[in-house]
N, C-alpha and C positions, 0 to 999 in steps of 0.2 A: 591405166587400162584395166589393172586387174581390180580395181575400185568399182567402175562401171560395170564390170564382170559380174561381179560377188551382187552388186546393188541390181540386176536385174534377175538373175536368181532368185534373190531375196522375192522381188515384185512379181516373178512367174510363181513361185512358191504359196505365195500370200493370193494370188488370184486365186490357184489350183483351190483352196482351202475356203475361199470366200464363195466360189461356185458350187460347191457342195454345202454352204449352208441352210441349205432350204430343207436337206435332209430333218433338221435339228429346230426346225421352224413348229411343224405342228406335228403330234401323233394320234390324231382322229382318226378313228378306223371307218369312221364316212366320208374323208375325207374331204369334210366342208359340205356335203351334200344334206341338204334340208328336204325331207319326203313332208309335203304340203297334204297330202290325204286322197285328194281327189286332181286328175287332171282335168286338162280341157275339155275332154270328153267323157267327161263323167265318169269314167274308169278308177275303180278305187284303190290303195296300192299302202304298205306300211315301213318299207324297206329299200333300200337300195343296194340292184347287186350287179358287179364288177365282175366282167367277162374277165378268164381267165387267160390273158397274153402274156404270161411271164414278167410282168412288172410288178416293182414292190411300191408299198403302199407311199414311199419316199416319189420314185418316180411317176405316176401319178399325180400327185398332189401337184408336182413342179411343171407338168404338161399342162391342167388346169386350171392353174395361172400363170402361166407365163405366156407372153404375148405371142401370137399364133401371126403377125405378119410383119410388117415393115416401115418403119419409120422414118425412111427415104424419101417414100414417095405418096402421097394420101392417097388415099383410094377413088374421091372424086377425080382426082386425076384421071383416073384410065374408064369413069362410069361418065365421062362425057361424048358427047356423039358430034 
């Protein structure tokens, strides 16, 4: 019993540390973002700038790829009539 203890500990442990890897993943202060020059509307632009919500550049970057829905269910599922 105290084996299975100790061994899921270990596994909660080792999650806790694996979810926070993405911290350690990239430190681009564009955070992946690529300014192309010109948008669609002709609008000219050199820079990309980040509303100031109290996130650090770690959390961020981990919102912006990481998957924003669900894997459950596809989405054609709920877009049929």
């Amino acid at each position: 019993m105290i084996l299975i203890f100790i061994g899921l500990m270990f596994a909660w442990i080792i999650a806790g540390v694996a979810s926070r890897m993405y911290e350690f993943r990239d430190n681009d202060s564009n955070r992946g973002a690529v300014t192309q020059g010109v948008d669609k509307f002709g609008s000219r632009f050199s820079q990309t700038v980040y509303l100031s919500q109290g996130w650090s550049q770690a959390d961020s970057l981990w919102f912006y790829t990481v998957t924003q829905g669900s894997n459950l269910l596809p989405y054609s599922f709920f877009s049929r009539a």
